[in-house]
C-alpha positions in Angstrom: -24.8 10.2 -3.8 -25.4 6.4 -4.1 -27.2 4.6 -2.1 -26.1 1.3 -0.1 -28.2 -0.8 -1.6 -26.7 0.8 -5.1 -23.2 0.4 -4.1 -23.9 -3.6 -2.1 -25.6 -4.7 -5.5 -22.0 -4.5 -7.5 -19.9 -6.9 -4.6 -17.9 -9.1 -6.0 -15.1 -10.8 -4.5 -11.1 -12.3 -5.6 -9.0 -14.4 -3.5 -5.6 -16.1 -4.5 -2.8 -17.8 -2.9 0.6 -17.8 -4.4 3.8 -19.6 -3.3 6.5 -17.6 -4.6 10.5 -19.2 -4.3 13.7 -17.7 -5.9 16.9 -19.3 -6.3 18.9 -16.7 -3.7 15.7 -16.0 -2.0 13.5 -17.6 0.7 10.1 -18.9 0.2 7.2 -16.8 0.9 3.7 -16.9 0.3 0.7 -14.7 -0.4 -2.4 -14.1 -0.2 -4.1 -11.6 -2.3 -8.3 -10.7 -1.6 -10.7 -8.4 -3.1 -13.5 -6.8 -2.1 -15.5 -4.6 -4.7 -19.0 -2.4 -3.8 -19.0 -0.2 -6.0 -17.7 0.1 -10.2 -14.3 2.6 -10.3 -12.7 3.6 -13.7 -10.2 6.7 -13.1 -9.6 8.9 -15.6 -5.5 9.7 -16.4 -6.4 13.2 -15.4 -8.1 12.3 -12.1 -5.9 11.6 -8.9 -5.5 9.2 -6.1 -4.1 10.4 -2.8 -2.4 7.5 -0.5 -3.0 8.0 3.3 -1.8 5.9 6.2 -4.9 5.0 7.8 -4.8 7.2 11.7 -4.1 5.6 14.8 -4.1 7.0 18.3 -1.7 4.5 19.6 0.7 1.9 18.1 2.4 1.6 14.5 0.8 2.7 11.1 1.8 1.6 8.0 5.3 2.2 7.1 6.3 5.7 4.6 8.7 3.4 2.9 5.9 1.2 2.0 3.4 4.1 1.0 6.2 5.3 -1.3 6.5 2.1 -3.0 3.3 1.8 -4.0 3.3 5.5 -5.4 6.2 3.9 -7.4 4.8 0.9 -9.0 1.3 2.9 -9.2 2.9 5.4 -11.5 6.6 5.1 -12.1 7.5 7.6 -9.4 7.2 8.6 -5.3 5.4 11.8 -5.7 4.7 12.4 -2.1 8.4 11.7 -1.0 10.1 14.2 -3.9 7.0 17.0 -2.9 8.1 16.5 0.6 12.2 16.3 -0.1 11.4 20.0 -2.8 9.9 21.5 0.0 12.5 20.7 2.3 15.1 22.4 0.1 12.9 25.3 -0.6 12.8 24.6 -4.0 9.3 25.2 -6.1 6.9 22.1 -5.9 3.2 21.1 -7.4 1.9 18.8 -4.5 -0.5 17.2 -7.6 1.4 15.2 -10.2 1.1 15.7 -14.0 2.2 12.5 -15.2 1.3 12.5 -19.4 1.4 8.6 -19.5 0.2 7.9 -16.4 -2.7 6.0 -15.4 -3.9 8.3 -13.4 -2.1 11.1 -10.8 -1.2 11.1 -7.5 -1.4 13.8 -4.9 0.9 13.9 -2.1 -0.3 12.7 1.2 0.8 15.4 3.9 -0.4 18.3 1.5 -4.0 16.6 1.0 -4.0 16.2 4.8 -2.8 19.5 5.6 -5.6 21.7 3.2 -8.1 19.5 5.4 -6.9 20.0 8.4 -8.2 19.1 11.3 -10.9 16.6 9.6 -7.9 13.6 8.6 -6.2 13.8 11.8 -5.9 10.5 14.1 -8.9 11.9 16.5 -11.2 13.5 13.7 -10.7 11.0 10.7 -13.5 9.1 9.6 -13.3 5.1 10.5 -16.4 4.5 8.6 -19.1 4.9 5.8 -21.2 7.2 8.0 -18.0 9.1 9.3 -16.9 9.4 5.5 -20.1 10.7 4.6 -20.0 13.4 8.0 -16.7 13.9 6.5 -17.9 15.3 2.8 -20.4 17.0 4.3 -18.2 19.4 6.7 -18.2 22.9 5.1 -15.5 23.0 2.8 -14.6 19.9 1.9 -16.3 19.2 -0.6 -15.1 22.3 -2.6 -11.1 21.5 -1.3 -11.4 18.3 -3.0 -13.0 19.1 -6.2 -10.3 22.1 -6.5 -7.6 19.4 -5.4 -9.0 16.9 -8.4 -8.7 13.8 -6.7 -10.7 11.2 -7.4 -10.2 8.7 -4.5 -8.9 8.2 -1.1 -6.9 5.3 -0.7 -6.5 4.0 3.2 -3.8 2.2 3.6 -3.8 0.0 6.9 -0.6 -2.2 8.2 2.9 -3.1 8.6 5.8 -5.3 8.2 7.1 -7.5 11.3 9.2 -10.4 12.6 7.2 -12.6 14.0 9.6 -15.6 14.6 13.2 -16.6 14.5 15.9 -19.0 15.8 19.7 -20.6 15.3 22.9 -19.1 15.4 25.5 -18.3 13.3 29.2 -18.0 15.0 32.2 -16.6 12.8 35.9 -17.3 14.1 39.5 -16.1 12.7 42.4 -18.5 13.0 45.9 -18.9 11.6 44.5 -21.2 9.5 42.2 -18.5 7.7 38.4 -16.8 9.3 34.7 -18.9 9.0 31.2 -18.7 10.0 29.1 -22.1 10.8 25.7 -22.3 11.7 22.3 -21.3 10.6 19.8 -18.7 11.5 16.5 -18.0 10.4 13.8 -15.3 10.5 10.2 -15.5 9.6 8.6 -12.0 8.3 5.2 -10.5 7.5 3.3 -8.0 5.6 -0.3 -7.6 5.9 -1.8 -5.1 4.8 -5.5 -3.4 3.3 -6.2 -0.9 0.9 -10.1 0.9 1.1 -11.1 2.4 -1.3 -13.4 5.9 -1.0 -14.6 7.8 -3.8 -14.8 11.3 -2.9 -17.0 11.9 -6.1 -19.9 9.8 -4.9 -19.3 9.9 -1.6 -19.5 6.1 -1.2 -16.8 2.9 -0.3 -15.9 1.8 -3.6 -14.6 -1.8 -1.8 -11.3 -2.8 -0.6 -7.6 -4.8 -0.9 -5.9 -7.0 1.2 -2.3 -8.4 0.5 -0.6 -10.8 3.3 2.6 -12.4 2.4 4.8 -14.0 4.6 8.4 -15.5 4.2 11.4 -17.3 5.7 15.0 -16.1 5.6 17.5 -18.4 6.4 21.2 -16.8 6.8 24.1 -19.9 6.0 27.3 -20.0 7.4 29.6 -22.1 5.3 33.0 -20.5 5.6 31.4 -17.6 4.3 27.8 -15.9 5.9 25.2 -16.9 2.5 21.9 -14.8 3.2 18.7 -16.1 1.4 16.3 -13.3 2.5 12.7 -13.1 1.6 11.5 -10.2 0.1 8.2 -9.7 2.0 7.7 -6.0 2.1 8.8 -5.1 -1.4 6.5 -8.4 -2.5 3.3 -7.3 -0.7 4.0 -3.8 -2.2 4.0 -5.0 -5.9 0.8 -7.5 -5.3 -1.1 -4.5 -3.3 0.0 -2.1 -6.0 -0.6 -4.1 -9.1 -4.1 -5.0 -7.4 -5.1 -1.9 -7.0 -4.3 -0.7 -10.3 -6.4 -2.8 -12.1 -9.3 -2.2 -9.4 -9.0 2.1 -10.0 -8.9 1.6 -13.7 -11.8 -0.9 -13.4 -10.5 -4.2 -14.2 -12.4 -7.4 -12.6 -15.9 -5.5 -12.3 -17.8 -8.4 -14.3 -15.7 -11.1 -13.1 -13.3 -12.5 -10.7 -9.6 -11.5 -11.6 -7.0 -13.6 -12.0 -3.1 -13.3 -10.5 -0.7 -15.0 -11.6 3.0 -14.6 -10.0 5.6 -12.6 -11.7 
């Protein structure tokens, strides 16, 4: 196992800001940091398991969100279609086998569930020292290796309104129906990524992704809706981001994101 002077000599750090407008979309921007401790490069065999990060009280990150980033990670929402064959009583592997996949994924309630009670909101690790308690709890260690993932990916946010105003009134008349007005919304999605590799039993760094956006709804005879995709955006930044950090991407230098 590394030690923390090991893992704090390879920090390195990547922050942008995009400004990101489409023709029958709002405006949004985002904001895109990086935190690295420790060098990763996954093997395609090796796998990843995505895990809301636990909390006692209040609202964790979004399943909608977690499957997303499954999706853009490897071209499929593993956890979701383990979960839905399950449901069905239909056969299931809870560990992808993707051929052409950067690496695999492992679905999140199964991983949880063979390590039961250690990832539960009261017993899960919030820290390095709780993460290394964690690995050392009788068991786990051998669970994991059998499991073969690599990583444990903490995923830590949500999606919100978080201001809004006009109105929008719609009538019907002899002379035909119409909508005048505007009203507008303002939406966003923060949300980190840390990063713990279950081989070395060390934080390997972490990912943050905030974009926010305005949606402005039109009424000229007809309702016109320019929405801004905020979640779906902060899931392809947060996804693409942590891509290149698993496969290793950035580790000599500061990356660079450009907007799609």
């Amino acid at each position: 196992m590394n030690s923390a002077g090991t893992v704090s000599a390879r920090l390195a750090s990547a922050v942008a800001t995009l400004i990101i407008c489409g023709g029958m979309s709002g405006c949004m921007t985002a904001k895109i940091e990086e935190l690295r401790e420790a060098p990763t490069q996954i093997a395609s065999h090796e796998a990843i398991v995505l895990l809301a990060k636990p909390h006692l009280e209040g609202t964790g990150t979004e399943d909608k969100f977690l499957d997303c980033l499954e999706r853009e990670l490897v071209g499929e929402a593993v956890s979701a279609d383990v979960a839905q064959r399950q449901r069905a009583g239909k056969e299931f592997e809870p560990r992808s086998n993707l051929s052409k996949g950067p690496f695999q994924i492992y679905a999140d309630h199964h991983f949880v569930d063979a390590l039961y009670p250690w990832l539960e909101p009261s017993t899960a690790p919030a820290n390095a020292q709780g993460f290394s308690a964690f690995l050392a709890r009788p068991g786990v260690a051998e669970r994991v290796g059998e499991m073969g993932v690599r990583y444990i990916v903490w995923v830590d946010g949500v999606t919100q309104k978080t201001d809004g105003g006009g109105s929008i009134a719609c009538a019907a008349g002899p002379g035909g129906a119409g909508c005048l007005g505007l009203g507008w919304w303002e939406k966003s999605s923060d949300y980190e990524a840390t990063i713990w590799d279950l081989r070395d039993g060390i934080s390997a760094g972490s990912l943050t992704t905030d974009v926010k956006g305005t949606s402005v709804m039109i009424g000229a005879i007809a309702p016109i809706p320019l929405i801004a995709p905020v979640q779906s955006t902060a899931c392809d930044r947060l996804a693409g981001q942590l891509k290149a950090f698993l496969l290793g991407a950035g580790d000599e230098e500061t990356a660079a994101v450009s907007p799609q």
